[in-house]
N, C-alpha and C positions, 0 to 999 in steps of 0.2 A: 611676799613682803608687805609691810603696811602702805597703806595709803596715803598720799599725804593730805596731809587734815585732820587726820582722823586720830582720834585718843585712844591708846592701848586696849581699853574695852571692848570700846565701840568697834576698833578693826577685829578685835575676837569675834567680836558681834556680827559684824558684818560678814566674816569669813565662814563661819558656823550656817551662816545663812545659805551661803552661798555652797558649800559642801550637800547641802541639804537637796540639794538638785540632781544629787550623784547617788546618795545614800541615805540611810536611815539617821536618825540621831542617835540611836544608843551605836551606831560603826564610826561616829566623829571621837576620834580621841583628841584628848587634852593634847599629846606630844602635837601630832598633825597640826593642828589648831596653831601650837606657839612656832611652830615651822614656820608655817605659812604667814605669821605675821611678822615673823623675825623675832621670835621673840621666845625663851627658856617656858618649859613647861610649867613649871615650878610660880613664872609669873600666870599663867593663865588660870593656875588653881588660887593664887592670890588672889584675882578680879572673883572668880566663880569659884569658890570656895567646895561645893557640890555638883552634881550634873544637874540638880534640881533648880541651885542658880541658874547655872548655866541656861535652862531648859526655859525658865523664865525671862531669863535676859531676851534670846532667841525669840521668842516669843512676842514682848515687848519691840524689838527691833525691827521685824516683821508685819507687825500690827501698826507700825509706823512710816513704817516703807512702801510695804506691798499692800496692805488695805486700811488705809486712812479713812477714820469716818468723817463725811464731808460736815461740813457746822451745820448747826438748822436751830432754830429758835422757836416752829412750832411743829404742832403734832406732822403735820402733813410733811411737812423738810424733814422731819426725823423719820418718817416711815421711807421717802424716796433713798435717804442717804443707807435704808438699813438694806434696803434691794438693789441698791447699789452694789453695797457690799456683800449680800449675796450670789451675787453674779461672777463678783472679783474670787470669791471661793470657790465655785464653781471653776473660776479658771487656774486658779493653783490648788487643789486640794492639797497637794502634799504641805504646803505650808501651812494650809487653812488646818489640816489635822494637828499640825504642829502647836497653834495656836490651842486649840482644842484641849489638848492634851495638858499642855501646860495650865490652862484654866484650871484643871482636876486637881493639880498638886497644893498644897499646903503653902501658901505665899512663905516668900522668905526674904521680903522686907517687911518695912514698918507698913503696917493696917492703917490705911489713910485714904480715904475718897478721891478717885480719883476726879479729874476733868470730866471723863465719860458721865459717871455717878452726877458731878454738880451741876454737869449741863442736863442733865435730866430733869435732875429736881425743878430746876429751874424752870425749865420749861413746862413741867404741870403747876408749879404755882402760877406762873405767870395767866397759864391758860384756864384755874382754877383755883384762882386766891381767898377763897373762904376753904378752902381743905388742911385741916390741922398738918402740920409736920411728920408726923408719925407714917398718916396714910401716905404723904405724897411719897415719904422714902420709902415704903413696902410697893407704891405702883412702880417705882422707878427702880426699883431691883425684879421688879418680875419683870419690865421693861427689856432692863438690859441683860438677864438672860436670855430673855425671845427674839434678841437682836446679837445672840454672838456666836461666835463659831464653836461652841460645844453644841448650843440648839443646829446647827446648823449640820454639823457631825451626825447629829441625834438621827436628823431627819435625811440625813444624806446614804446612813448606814440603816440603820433598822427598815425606813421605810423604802428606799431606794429615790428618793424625791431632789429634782431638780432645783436649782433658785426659784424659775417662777414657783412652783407649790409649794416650796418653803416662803417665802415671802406671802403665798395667800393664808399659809395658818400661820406665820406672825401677824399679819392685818387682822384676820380674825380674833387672835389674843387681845391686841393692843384695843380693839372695838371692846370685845368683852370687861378688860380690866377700866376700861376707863367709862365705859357705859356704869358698871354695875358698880365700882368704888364712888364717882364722883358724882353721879346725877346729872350729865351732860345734858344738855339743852341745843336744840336747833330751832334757826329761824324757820318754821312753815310757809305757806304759800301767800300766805296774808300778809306778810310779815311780822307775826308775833314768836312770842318766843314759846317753845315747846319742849317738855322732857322728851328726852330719848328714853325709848326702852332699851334697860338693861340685860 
């Protein structure tokens, strides 16, 4: 039965999730689903029109629940909160796959930036306010691929790698992309300022 509080969707949402503990996503059926919320199947294909919605929703609901990325403002808060989150995948893979998975599909809302995206950007302007617009958006999507759980899949399946080594070649990335795109600068021993090499 639904929860109380909770909006028709969002308890699909949340029940879907919760099935996911049990079984696979392609064994959650739509009837199951509107069972368990109290609720006719016929509404559930209403809210999620596809399993691809669906798969998204799920996805989105999970990524808000079970691995929230913590706020950060600069580079260094953004790198702890993304090993953070590598570790929280590490401790649910089967959701973290779920996540994963759904990244692959073909969005099926409106194409719009998210939060993730404009706290990025944000944060390489602020850290790098003479870098045109263009570059900062192409760092902050190669960004937030090396910070999500399809990389994280990537490196969890192909290579067999835990969070800490996933987290040391997304550090390695994030140096690389941001050494070689921006011309970073560090203070030296003197205290002057000094390029990084790229």
């Amino acid at each position: 039965m639904m929860a109380e509080g909770l909006d028709t969707p969002t308890a699909i949402l949340a029940n879907a999730a919760a099935a996911l503990r049990e079984r696979a996503f392609d064994e959650i059926s739509y009837r199951t689903l509107g069972d368990s919320v109290g609720v006719s199947e016929r509404t559930v294909y209403r809210h999620f029109p596809t399993r691809s919605h669906l798969l998204e929703g799920v996805a989105g609901w999970i990524e808000s629940t079970e691995f929230p990325l913590s706020s950060f403002v600069t580079i260094d808060q953004f790198q702890d909160a993304v090993r953070a989150r590598f570790v929280a995948f590490d401790s649910s893979p089967a959701f973290a796959f779920v996540c994963a998975r759904a990244a692959s599909i073909s969005p099926t809302g409106e194409p719009e930036p998210t939060f993730f995206t404009r706290a990025l950007v944000a944060m390489l302007a602020a850290s790098h306010p003479s870098v045109n617009e263009r570059d900062l958006r192409r760092a902050a999507a190669t960004l937030r691929y090396f910070a999500s759980a399809s990389f994280w899949a990537r490196m969890r399946t192909g290579f067999e790698m835990s969070a800490p080594a996933i987290s040391d070649v997304f550090e390695r990335t994030v140096a690389e992309v941001l050494g070689n795109r921006f011309a970073l600068t560090a203070t030296g021993m003197d205290g002057t300022s000094q390029r990084v090499a790229g």
